[in-house]
N, C-alpha and C positions, 0 to 999 in steps of 0.2 A: 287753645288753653293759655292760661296766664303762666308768667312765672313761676308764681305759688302752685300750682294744680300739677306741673311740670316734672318741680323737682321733687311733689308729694309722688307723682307716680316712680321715679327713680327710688326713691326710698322703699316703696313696696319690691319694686323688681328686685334690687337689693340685698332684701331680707328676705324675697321670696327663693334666691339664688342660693343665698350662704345655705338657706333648708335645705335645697338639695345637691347643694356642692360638699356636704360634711360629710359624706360617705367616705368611709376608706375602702380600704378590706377588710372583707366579712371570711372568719372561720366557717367551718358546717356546722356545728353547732350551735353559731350564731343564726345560722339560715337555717337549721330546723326547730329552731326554736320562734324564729319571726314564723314559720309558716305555722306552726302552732297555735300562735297566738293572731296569727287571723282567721284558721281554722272556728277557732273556739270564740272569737270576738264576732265573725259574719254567723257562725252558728247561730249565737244567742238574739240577733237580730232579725233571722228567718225564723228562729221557734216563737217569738215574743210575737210577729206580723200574724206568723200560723194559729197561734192560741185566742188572738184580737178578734181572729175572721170569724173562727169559729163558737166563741163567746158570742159574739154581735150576732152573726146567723142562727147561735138558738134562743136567741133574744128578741130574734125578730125585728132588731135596730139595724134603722137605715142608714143612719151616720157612716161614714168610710172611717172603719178601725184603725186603718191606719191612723189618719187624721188625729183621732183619740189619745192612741199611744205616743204619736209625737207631742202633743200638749203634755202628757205626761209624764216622758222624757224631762221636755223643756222646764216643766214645772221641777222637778225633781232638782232638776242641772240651777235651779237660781237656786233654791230651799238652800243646797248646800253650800252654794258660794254664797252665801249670806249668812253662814252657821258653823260652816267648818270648808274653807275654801281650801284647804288642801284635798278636801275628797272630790272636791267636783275634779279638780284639776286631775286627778290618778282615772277618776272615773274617763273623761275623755280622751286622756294619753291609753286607756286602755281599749276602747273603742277605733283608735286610730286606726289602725289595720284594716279594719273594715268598712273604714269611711273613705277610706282614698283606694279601697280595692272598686266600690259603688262608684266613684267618682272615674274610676280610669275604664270601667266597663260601661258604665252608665250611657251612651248613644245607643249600644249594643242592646238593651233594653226594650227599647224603639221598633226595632226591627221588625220585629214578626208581624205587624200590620200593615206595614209595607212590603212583605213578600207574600202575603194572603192577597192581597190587592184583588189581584183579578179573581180570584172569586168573592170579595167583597161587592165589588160594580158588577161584575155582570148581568144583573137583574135590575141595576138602572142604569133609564135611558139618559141618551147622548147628551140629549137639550140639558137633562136633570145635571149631569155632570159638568157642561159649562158654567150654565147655573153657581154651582157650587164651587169650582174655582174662581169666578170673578169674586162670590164671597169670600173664599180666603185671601185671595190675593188683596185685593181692597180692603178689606178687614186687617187686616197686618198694618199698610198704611194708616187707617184711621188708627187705630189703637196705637200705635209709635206714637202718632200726632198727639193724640189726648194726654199718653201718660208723660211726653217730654215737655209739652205746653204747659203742663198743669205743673209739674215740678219744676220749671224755672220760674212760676208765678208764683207759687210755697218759695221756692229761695230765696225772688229779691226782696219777698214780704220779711221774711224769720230772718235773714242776713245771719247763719250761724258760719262759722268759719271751719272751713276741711281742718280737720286731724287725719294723722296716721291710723290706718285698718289693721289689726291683726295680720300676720303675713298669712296667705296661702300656700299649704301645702301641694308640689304637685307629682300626681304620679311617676314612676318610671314609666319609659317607652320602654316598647315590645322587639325583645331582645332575639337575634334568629337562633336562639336554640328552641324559641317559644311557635317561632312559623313552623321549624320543623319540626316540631313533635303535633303540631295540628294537624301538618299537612298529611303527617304517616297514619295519624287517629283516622281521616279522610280518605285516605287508599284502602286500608284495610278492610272499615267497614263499609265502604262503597262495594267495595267488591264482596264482601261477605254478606249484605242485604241482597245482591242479585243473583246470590249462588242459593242462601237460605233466607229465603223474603221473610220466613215468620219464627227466627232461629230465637230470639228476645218474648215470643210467642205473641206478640202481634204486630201487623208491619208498620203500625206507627213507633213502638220502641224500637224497633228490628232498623230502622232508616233515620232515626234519633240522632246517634252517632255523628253520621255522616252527615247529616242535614246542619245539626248543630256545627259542626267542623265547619265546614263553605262556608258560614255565618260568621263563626271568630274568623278565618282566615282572612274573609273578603274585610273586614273591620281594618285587621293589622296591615294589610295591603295598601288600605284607605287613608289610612293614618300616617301612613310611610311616604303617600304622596308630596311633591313638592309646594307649596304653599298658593303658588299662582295653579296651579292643576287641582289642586281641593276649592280653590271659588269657585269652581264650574263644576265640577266632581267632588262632591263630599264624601267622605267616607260612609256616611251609609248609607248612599246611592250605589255604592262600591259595596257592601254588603249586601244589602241587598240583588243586588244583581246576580251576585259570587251563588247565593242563594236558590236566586231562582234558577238559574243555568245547573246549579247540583242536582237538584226536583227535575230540572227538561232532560238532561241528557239520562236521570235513572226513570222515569218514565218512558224516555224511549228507549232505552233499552232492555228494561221491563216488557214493554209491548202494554203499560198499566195507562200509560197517557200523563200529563202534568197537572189537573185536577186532581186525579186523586194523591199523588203525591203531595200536594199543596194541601191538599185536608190531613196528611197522616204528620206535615209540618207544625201546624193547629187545632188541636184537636178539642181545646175546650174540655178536655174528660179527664177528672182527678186521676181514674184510676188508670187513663191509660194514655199519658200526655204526650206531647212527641217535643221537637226542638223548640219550637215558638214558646209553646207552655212551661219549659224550663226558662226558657230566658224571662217570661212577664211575669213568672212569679218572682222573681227582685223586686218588681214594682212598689211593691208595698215597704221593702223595706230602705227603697229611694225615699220614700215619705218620713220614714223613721230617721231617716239620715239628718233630716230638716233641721229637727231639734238639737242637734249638734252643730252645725253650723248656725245655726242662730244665736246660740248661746255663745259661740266666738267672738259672734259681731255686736254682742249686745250693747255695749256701749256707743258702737257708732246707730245701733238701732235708736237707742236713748237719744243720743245728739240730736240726729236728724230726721226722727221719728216725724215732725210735719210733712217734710217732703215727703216718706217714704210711703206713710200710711194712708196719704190725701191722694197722690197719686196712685196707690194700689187701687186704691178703694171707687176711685174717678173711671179708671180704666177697663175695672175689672166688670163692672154696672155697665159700662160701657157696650163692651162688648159680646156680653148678653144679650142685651135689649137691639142691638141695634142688628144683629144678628139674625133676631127675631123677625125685625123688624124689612130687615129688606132679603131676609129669604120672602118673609109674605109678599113684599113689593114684588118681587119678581118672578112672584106664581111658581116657589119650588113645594114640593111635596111635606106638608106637616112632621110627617115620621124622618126624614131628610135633614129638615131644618132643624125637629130636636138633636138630632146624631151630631150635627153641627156645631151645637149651640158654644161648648165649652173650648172653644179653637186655639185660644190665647191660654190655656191652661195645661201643665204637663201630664203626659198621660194617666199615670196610675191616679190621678184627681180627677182626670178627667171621664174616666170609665165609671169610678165612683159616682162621678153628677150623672153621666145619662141614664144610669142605671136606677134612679131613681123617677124618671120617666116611663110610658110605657110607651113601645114598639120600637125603641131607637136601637140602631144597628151597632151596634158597640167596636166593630171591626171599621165601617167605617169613622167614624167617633177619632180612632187611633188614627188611622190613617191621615186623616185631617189635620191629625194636632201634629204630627210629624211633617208631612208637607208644610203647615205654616211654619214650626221650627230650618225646614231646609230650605225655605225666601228668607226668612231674618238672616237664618247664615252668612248666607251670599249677598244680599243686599241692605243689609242692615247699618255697615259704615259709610256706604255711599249716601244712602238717605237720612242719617244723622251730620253730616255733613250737611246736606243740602239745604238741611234743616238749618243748619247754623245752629244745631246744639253742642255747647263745648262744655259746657261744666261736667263733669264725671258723673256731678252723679244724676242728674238728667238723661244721659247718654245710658248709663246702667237701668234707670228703672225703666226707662222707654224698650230699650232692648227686651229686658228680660219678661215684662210685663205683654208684648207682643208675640215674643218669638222662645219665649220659656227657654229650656236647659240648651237647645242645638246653637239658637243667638247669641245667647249669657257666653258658651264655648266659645264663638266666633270673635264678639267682641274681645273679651279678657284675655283671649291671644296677645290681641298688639295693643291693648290698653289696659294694664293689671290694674291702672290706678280707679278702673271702673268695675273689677269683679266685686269687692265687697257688696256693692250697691245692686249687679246684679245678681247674686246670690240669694239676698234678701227679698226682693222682690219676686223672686223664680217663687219662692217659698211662700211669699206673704199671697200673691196673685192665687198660685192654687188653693190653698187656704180657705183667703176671703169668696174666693168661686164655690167654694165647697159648702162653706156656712151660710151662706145666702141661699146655696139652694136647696139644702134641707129644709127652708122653711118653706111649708106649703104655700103658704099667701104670693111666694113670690114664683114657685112653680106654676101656680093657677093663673096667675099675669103675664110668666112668659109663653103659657100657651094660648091663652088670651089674645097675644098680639100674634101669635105664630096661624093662628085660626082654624 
């Protein structure tokens, strides 16, 4: 990077510092009143996703609700900073809570289709499965190339000049009073699912508990790791594991096997959800989060809007079609290749696109867009290097456009002066995936080449 690009990223880390170095001490009052008002600030985002779902399913609209309610957000969040900017500003400072509680759990998320895993594949075959990781893997690759190529050829054309990003807020890290109240939620009802398997009255809530528990713990474990030990070990490689080893050892100690524990993990059933199902329902309202960070960065959206949105929009086409295009070259399974298709896109958009298909395995879907998010991770500064990408924000939209929210994390570690850019693009990429493939003409064409 240049000089300029340099000390613009010092300036971010800066201001991103002073936000979270102004803390003093906090009274109890003061801390029962912030948990309050996240209580009541995440509330109103999980009822708002709840009422969308349910509006659109007896509407019979395929659009992803979420998708909707964030436009509507968003749209709301300009109306008023153009009419009365102090309400947008109280409305978002009231929302905060909620938005950096999504943001600091937000991998956590992910999870539950990575620990279903093996009963996802086990009904396909081997070949199918190399198959399918050469397309992720290769697929990550191109899609970097496309969307970093394409944004430094928008920059040197529009030649607009970096400004200052809005700072980033960032969570607190997971403090051990917070391990050990998991780890005791974890003893107790591990051991009380094997004494009274159906005490919650069925044994996917009855094993809830405890499933849920190894999930955050293995996260916080993950996260705690030393920074050369998480490029090879992610944290939620680390959760996941924590995960499934909870499921193997109360399976065999059950005498139940780890299959069916691994079904009472995911259970897909409103009325009788287990760990997994608790965590993917945030999904929806990681979507609604969107519209608040967008509305942050609106002005560098404004600025730099050529790059941002020629590159989304290059990348995103991109790897649809090509997708499409060399599952059929390499003779994988139609129902396969759809599950596949949205790799480059973050999950809870991504369920929404294949779900608009029919026979696509929605588990693995997730799984996919997770593995491509944990190669961006680890390999995503080595190959923007290689690349010779320096400008920031090339390096962000390439990132986040290939390897969605796990990559956007990875990079914006050790280069904040590149989160604005991917943040945007995390947002714009599922988005424009999402709109494009609600339109039939273009579902009809990608099965078209999928054959």
């Amino acid at each position: 990077m240049d000089s300029h690009e340099t000390s613009y990223g010092r300036r971010i880390s800066a201001k991103s510092l002073s936000s979270d170095g102004s803390a003093s001490s906090i009274t109890p009052s003061q801390s029962v009143s912030g948990i309050l008002h996240l209580l009541v600030s995440l509330g109103i985002i999980l009822a708002m996703d709840k009422l969308l779902k349910k509006a659109f399913v007896a509407a019979a609209i395929k659009f992803p609700s979420a998708l909707f309610g964030m436009f509507c957000i968003f749209s709301v969040l300009l109306i008023l900073d153009s009419t009365i900017p102090a309400a947008a500003t109280s409305l978002v400072n009231f929302f905060e809570p909620a938005l950096l509680f999504i943001q600091r759990w937000l991998p956590l998320f992910y999870v539950p289709s990575l620990v279903v895993l093996p009963l996802s594949v086990r009904d396909i075959p081997a070949a199918s499965g190399l198959k399918i990781c050469y397309i992720v893997a290769g697929g990550w690759l191109a899609s970097l190339c496309v969307a970093g190529f394409t944004a430094i050829t928008v920059r040197k054309i529009v030649k607009t000049e970096m400004t200052d990003a809005e700072p980033m807020k960032k969570p607190s890290p997971f403090s051990p009073l917070e391990v050990w109240a998991w780890s005791g939620i974890f003893l107790v009802s591990f051991v009380a699912a094997l004494w009274f398997p159906t005490a919650l009255g069925t044994s996917a809530r009855t094993c809830l508990p405890f499933l849920l528990a190894s999930t955050v713990l293995g996260y916080m474990v993950g996260s705690g790791l030393p920074s050369s030990v998480k490029k090879a070990f992610h944290p939620i490689i680390c959760c996941t594991l924590s995960a499934d080893l909870a499921a193997l050892a109360f399976g065999y100690l059950s005498h139940s096997g780890l299959n069916p524990v691994l079904g009472y993990y995911l259970t897909k059933v409103s009325a009788d959800p287990g760990a997994g199902d608790v965590l993917m329902g945030f999904l929806g309202s990681v979507i609604l989060s969107f519209a608040f960070s967008m509305f942050k960065q609106r002005k560098l959206v404004k600025r730099h809007a050529a790059e941002i949105f020629t590159s989304v929009i290059f990348s995103t086409i991109f790897s649809l079609y090509s997708t499409a295009l060399i599952g059929r070259l390499v003779g994988l399974e139609p129902t396969l290749t759809v599950s596949i298709l949205p790799r480059c896109i973050t999950v809870a958009l991504a369920l929404s696109i294949v779900s608009l298909f029919e026979g696509a395995n929605s588990s693995l879907t997730a799984a996919v867009v997770v593995v491509t998010g944990l190669i961006g991770a680890n390999f995503v500064q080595f190959a923007l290097d290689k690349l010779k990408f320096r400008d920031p924000i090339a390096r962000g939209i390439a990132t986040a456009s290939s390897a969605h929210g796990l990559g956007t994390a990875a990079l914006s570690a050790k280069e904040p002066e590149a989160l604005p850019f991917c943040a945007i693009a995390y947002a714009l990429t599922g988005i424009f995936g999402s709109l494009i493939c609600s339109v039939p003409a273009v579902r009809q064409s990608l099965l078209a080449i999928i054959g």
